[in-house]
N, C-alpha and C positions, 0 to 999 in steps of 0.2 A: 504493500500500500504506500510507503513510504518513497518507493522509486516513481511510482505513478504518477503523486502528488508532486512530485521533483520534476518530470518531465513535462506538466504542463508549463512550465516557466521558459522552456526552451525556444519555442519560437516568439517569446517575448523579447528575448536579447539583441534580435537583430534587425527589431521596429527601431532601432535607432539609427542606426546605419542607413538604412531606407531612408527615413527621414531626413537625412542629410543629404540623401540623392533626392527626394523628390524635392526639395527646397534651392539648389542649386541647378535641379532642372528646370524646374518653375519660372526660376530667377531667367535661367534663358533663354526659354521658350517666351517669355513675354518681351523678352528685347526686343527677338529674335520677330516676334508679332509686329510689334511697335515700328519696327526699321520696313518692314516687308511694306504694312500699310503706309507711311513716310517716301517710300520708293520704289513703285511698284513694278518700275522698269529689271530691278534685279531679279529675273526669275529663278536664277541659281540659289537664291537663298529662299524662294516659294517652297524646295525641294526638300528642303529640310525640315520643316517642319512639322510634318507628318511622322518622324525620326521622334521628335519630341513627344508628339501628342502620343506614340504609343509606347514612349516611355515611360510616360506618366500616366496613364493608364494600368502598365504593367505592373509598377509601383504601387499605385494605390492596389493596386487589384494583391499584389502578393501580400500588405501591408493588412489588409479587411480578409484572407484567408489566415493569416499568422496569428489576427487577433481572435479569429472562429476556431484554432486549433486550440490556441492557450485558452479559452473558453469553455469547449466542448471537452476539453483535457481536466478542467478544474471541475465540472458537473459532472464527469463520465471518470471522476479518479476510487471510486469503490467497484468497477469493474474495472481492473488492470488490463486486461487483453485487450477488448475494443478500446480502450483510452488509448494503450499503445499503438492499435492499426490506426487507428483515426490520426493520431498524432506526427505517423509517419507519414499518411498518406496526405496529408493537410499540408504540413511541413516543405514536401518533395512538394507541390502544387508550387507554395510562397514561393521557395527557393529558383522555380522553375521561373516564375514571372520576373523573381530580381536579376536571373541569369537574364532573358532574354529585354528586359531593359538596361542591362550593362550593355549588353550585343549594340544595340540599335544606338544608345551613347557613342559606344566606340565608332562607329559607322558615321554618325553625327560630325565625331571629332577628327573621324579622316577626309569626311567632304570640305571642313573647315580648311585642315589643313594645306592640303590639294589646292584648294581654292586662293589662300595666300602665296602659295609657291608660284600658280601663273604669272 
C-alpha cells in the first residue's frame, strides 16, 4: 500500500518542467503571432506557427493527463494493481505528448535557425 501511495506522486514531479516549456513556448508563440500579424509579407514565419500551437497543445495535453494519473493514483491507491496499470499507462500517455512537443520545438528551433543563416 505504501508503494502505491508513493507512486501517485510520480507524474506530479514533472508538471514542473512542462510548465517551464509551456510558459517559454507561450512567450513565443505570441511574439511569434504578434510579428506575423505586424508583417504579413513574411510567410516563412506563417510556417511556424502551427510548430507552436501543437506544442502547446501537446503540453497542456501531457500536463491534464499527468495531473488525471496523480489523481486517479491517489483515489485508486487501496487497489495496488490497477493504481499501478493506470499509472503507467497514464504516465507513458504525458510523457509521450512532452516527447512529441520537444520534437516539434526542436523542429521550430531549426527553421529558426536555417532561416538566420540565409
Amino acid at each position: 500500500m505504501e508503494q502505491a501511495l508513493g507512486l501517485w506522486v510520480a507524474p506530479l514531479l514533472i508538471m514542473p518542467g512542462m510548465a517551464l516549456l509551456v510558459l517559454s513556448t507561450s512567450a513565443r508563440y505570441s511574439q511569434l503571432l504578434l510579428h506575423v500579424a505586424t508583417h504579413p509579407e513574411q510567410s516563412a514565419l506563417k510556417r511556424q506557427l502551427p510548430l507552436l500551437r501543437y506544442s502547446l497543445i501537446a503540453l497542456y495535453a501531457g500536463i491534464a493527463v499527468d495531473a488525471f494519473a496523480a489523481l486517479l493514483g491517489g483515489l485508486l491507491a487501496f487497489n495496488e494493481e490497477l493504481s499501478r496499470l493506470l499509472m503507467i499507462v497514464l504516465s507513458c500517455i504525458g510523457v509521450a505528448c512532452l516527447i512529441f512537443a520537444v520534437v516539434c520545438l526542436i523542429i521550430d528551433t531549426l527553421h529558426c535557425e536555417l532561416r538566420h543563416i540565409e
